[in-house]
C-alpha positions as CSV (number, residue, x, y, z in Angstrom):
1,X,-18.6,-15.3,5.0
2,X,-19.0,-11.7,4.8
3,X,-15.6,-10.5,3.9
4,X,-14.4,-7.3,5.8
5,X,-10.2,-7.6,5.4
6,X,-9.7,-6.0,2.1
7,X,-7.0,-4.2,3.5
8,X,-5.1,-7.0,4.5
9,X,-5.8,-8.3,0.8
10,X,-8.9,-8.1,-1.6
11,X,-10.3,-11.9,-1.5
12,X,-12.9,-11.1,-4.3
13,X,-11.3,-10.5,-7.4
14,X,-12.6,-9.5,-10.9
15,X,-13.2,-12.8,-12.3
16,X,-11.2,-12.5,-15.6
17,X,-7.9,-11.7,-13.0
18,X,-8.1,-15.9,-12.2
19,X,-8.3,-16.4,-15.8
20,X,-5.3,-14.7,-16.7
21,X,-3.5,-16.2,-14.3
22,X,-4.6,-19.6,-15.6
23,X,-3.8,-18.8,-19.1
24,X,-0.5,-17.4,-18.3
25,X,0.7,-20.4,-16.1
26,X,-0.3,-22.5,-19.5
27,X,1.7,-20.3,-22.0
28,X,3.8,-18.1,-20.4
29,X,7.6,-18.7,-20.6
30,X,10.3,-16.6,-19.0
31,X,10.6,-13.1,-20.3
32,X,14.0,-11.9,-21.9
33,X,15.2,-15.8,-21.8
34,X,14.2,-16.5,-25.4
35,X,12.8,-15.4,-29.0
36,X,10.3,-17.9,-28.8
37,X,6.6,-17.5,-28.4
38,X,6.3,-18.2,-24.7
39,X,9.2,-15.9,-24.0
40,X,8.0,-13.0,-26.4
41,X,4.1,-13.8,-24.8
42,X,5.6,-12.8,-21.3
43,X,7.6,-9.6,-22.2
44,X,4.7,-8.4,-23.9
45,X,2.6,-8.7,-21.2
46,X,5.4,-7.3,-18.5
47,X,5.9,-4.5,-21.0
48,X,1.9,-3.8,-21.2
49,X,1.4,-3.5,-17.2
50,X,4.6,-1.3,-17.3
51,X,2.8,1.0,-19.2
52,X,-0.6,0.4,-17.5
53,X,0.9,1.3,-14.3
54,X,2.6,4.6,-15.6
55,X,-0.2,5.5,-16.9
56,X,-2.6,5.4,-13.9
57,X,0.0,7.1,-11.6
58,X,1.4,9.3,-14.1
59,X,4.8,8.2,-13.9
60,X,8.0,9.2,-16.2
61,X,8.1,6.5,-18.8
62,X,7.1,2.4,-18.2
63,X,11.0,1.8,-18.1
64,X,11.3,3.6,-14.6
65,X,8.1,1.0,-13.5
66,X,10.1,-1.6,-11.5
67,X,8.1,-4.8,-10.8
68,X,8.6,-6.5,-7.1
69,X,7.2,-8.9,-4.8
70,X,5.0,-6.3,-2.8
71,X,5.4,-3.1,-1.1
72,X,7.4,-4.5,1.4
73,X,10.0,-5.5,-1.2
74,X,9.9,-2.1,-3.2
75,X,10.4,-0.1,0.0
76,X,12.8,-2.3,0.9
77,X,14.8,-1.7,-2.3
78,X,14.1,2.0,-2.1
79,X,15.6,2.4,1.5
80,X,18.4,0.4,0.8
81,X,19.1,1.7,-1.6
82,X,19.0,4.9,-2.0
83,X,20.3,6.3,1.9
84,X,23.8,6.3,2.8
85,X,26.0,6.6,6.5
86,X,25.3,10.4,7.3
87,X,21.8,11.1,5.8
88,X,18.6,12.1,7.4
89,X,15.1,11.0,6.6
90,X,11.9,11.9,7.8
91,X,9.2,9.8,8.4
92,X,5.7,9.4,10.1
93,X,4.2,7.6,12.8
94,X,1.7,6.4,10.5
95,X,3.6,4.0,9.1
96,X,3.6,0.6,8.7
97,X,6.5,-1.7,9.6
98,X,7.3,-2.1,6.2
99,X,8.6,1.5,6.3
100,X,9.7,1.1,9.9
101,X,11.5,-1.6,9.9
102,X,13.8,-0.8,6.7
103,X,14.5,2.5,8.2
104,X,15.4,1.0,11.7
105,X,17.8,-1.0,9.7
106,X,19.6,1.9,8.0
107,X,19.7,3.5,11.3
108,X,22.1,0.9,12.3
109,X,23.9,1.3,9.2
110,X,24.4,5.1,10.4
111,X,21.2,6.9,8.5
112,X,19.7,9.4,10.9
113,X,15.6,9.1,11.4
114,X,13.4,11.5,12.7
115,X,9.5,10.5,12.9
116,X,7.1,13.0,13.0
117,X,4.5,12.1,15.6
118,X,0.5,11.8,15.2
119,X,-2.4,13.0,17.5
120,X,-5.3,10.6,19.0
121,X,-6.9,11.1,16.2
122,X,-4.0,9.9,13.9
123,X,-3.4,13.1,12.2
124,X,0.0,15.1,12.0
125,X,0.9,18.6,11.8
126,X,2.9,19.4,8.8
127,X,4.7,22.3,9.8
128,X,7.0,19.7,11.2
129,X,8.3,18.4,8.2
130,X,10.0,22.0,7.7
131,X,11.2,21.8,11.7
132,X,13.2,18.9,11.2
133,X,14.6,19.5,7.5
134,X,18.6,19.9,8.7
135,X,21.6,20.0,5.7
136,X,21.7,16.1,5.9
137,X,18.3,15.5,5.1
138,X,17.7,13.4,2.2
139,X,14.3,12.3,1.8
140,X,10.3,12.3,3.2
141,X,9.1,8.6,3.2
142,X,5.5,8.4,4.4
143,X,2.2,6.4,3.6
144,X,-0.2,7.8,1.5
145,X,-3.3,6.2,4.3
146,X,-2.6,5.0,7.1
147,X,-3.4,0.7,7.4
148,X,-5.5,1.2,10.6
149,X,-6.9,4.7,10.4
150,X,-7.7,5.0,6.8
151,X,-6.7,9.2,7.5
152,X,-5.3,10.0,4.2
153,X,-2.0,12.2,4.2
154,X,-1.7,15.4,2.3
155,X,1.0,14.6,-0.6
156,X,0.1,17.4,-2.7
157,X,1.7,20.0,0.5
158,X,4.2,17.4,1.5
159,X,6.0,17.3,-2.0
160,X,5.6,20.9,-2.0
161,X,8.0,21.0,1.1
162,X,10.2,18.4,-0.7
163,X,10.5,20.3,-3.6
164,X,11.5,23.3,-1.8
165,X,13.7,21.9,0.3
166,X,15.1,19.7,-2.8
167,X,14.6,16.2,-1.0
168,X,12.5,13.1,-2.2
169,X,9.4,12.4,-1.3
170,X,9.0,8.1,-1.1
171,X,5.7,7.3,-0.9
172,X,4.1,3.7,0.3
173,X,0.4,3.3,-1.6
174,X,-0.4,0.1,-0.1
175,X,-3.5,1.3,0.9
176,X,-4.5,3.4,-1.9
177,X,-3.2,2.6,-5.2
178,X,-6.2,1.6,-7.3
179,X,-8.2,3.1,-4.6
180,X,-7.4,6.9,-4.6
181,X,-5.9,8.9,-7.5
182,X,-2.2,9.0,-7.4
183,X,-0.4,11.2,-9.7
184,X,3.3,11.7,-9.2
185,X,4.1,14.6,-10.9
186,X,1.5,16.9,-9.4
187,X,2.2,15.3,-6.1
188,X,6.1,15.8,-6.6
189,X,6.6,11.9,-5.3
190,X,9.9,10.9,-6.7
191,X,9.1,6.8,-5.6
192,X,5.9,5.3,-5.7
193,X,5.8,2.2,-3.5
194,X,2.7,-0.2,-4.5
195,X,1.0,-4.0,-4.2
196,X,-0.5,-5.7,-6.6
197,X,-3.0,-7.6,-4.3
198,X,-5.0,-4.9,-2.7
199,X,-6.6,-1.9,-4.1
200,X,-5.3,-3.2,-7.4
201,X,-7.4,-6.7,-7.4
202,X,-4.3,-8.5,-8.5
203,X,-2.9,-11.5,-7.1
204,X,-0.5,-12.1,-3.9
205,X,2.9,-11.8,-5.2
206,X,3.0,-8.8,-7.4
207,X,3.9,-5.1,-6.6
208,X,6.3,-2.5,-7.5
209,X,8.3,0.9,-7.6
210,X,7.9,3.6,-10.4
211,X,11.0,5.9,-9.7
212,X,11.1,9.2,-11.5
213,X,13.7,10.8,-13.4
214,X,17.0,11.1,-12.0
215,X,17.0,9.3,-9.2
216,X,19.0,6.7,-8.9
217,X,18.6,3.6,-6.4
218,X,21.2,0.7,-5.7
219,X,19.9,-2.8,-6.2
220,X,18.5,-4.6,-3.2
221,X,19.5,-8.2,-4.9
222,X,21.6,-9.0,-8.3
223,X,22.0,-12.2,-10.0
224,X,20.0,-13.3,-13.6
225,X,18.7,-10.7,-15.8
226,X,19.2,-12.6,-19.1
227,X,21.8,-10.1,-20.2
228,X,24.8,-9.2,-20.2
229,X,25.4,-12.3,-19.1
230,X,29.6,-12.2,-19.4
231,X,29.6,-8.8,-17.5
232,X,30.4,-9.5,-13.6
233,X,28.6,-6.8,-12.4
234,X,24.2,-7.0,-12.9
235,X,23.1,-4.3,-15.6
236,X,22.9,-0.6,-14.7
237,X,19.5,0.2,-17.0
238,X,16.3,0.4,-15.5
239,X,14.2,-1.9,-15.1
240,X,16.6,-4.6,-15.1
241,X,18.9,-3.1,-12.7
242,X,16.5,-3.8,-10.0
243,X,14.6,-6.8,-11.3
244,X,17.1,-9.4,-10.7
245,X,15.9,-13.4,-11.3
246,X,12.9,-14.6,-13.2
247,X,9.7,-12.2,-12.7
248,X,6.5,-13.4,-11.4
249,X,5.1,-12.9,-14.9
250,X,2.2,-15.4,-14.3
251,X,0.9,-13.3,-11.7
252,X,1.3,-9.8,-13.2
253,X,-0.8,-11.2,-16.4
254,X,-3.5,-11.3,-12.9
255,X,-2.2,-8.1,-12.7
256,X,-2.4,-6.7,-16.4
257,X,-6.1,-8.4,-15.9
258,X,-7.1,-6.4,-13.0
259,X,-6.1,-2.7,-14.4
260,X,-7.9,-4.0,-17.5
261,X,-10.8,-3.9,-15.1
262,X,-10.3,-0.8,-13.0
263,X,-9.7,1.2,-16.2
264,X,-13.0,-0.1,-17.7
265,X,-14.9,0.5,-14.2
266,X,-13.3,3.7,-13.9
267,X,-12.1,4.1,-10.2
268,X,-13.4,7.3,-8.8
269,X,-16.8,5.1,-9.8
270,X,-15.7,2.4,-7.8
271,X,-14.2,4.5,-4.8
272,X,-17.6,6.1,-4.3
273,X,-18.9,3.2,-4.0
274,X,-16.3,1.9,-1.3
275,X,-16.9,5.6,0.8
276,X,-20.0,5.5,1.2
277,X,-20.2,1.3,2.3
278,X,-17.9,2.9,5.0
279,X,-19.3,5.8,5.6
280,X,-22.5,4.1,6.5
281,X,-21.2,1.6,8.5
282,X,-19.3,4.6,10.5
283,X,-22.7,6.1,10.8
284,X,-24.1,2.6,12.0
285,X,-21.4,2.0,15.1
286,X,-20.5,5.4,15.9
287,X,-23.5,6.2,18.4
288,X,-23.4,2.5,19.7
289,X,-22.7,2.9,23.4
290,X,-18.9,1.5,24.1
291,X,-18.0,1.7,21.1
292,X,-14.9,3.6,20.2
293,X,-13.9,4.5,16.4
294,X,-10.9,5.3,15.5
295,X,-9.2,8.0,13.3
296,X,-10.5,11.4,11.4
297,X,-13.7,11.2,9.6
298,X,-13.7,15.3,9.0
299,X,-10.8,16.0,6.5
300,X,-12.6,14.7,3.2
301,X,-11.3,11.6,1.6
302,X,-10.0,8.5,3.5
303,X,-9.4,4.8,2.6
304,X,-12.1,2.9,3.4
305,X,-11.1,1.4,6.4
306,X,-12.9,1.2,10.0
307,X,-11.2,0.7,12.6
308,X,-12.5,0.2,16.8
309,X,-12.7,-1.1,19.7
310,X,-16.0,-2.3,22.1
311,X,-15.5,-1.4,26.1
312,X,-12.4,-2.9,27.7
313,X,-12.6,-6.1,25.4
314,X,-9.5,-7.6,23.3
315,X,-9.9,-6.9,19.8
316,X,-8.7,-10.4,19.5
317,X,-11.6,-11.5,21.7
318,X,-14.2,-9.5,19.5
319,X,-12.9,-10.3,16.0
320,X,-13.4,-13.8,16.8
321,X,-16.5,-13.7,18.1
322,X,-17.9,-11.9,14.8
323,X,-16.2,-14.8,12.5
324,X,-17.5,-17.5,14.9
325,X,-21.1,-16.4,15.5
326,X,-21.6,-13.5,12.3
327,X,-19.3,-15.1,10.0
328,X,-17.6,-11.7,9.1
329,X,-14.3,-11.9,8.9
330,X,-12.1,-8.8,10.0
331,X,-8.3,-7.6,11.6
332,X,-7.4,-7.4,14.9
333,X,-4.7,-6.7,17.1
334,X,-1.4,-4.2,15.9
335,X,-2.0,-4.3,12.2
336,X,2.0,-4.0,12.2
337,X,1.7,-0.2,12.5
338,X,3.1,0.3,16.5
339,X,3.8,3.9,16.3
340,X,-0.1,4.3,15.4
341,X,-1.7,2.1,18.2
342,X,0.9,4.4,20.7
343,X,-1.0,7.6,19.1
344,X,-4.5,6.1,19.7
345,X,-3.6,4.6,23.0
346,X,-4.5,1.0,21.8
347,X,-1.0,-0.7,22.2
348,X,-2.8,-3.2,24.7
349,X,-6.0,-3.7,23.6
350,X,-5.3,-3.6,19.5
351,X,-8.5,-2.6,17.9
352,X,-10.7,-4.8,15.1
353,X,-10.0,-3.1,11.4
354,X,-13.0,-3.5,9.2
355,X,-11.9,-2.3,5.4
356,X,-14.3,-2.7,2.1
357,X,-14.4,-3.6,-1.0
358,X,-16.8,-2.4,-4.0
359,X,-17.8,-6.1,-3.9
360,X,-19.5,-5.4,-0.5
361,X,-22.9,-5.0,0.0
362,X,-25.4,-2.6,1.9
363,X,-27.1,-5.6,3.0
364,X,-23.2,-7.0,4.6
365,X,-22.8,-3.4,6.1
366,X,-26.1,-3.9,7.8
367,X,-25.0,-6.9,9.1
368,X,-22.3,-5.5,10.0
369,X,-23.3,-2.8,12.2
370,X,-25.5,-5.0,13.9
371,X,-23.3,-7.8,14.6
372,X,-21.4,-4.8,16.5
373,X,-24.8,-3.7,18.4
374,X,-24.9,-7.0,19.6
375,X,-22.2,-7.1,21.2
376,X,-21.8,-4.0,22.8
377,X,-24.8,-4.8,24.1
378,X,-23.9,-7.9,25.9
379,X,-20.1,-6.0,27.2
């Protein structure tokens, strides 16, 4: 199978990320539950990919590096948590319901949303971030690359305007942590939303916030932290204060594994690598007649991500006809970013995602963009 859903979730992983996983699951115990060996095994490794993680995004110390579940669950924890009845946030239409959906919530909960709208190219115009700033605004929360697009937004000018304006800027790097540099400070991001099992090569399961200095977020859950234990209320020091229950500690050893990796492979290396697989299958499927690709492919860097559509047909329709007959396995249909497909007019018809990996090959884009030819030519 030629694999074409690493943005859904990398399936080809550095090899020695399975082996940490196995070797964890053999002798890991549960961090901050005991002074034995297995227990002092897992806190060391936590406390390592805390620090691995502030260091690749340049965050404030590996304290303020909060581990969760996946993005869904940090931005989760980060909208919760951090609006109250009578703020304002701003948001994009790029967004994935991971940021939708949380925001909807606090709607209800009597948090005022505005979302800035995209073209039919996916792109916004940031002059109106400053149109809707009013008294009550709070904070920006935005992607850093759109899920179905790939267009890449501008954090650099939009924590300018947040740092003007003295709000936070919450960013969701699903699609580009380990991918495209991320560096908080010069970006101005107060909240870096990530997962573990995309850009990062780590397994399903693992993720995180890194929350800069002073500000302060309300736990999403509470429970066991292994201490304090007597105290009714769940410790107030990060990271514990938003890590309630046993960690997945077996899978962020995968995790500790796979920025061992990236570091050694360097990733601007490994992102030049991923452009130009997808810029050469853009090249390949953009002249095919009915063959419509969407997004910008003009503004300079972009995840690698493909997305179109062939004629009238269903995306469904096409990205199962590749698997069945070209054994290439892709996306189709909403991606779970609505506001998006409304942009690009595709809320009926969907639209087949192809996204790479520096595992890919020249020889699997060629097939590829000829598995495509084929059938636009028989639409």
């Amino acid at each position: 199978m030629i694999y074409f859903d690493n943005a859904a979730t990398t399936l080809q992983k550095p090899p020695q990320v399975a082996e940490a996983v196995k070797d964890a699951i053999l002798t890991m115990g549960n961090a901050s539950r005991g002074a034995h060996d297995a227990a002092l095994s897992s806190m060391r490794i936590l406390y390592e990919t805390r620090s691995m993680l502030c260091e690749m995004f340049h965050g404030d110390s590996p304290e303020r590096t909060v581990f969760a579940m996946n993005s869904t669950m940090a931005l989760n924890t980060v909208i919760q948590g951090l609006f109250a009845p009578g703020d304002h946030v701003i948001t994009t239409a790029l967004e994935h319901n991971s940021v939708l959906r949380p925001l909807y919530l606090m709607e209800t909960r009597g948090v005022a949303l505005t979302i800035i709208p995209a073209d039919t190219r996916g792109n916004i115009d940031y002059d109106d971030f400053e149109k809707n700033i009013r008294p009550s605004t709070r904070a920006v929360v935005c992607t850093h690359a759109s899920n179905l697009t790939g267009n890449v937004l501008d954090l650099v000018r939009i924590g300018e305007i947040c740092h003007r304006h003295g709000l936070c800027l919450v960013v969701d790097a699903s699609q580009t942590a380990g991918v495209l540099p991320i560096d908080m400070q010069k970006m101005g991001i107060s909240v870096l939303c990530f997962t573990g099992h995309k850009g990062l090569m780590g397994p399903q399961g693992t993720g995180g916030l890194l929350i800069k200095e002073g500000v302060s977020i309300r736990p999403l859950m509470v429970g066991g932290s292994g201490v304090h234990s007597y105290s009714k209320t769940h410790p107030s020091g990060l990271p514990t204060a938003l890590e309630a229950g046993t960690l997945n500690s077996h899978g962020i050893a995968g995790l500790h594994a796979a920025l061992t990796y990236l570091k050694d492979q360097g990733t601007e290396k490994l992102y030049e690598k991923e452009y130009l697989l997808m810029r050469t299958f853009y090249e390949g499927v953009r002249t095919i007649p009915s063959v419509k690709v969407y997004g910008d492919f003009d503004s300079g860097r972009r995840a690698p991500i493909i997305t179109l559509n062939i004629g009238d047909y269903d995306s469904g329709q096409v990205s199962d006809e590749l698997l069945t007959r070209f054994h290439i396995a892709t996306r189709a249909g909403a991606h779970c970013a609505p506001l998006m497909h409304e942009a690009l007019g595709t809320k009926k018809q969907g639209a087949v995602r192809f996204s790479f990996s520096h595992f890919n090959t020249m020889e699997e884009i060629r097939q590829g963009i000829e598995a495509v030819r084929t059938l636009a030519t028989e639409s």
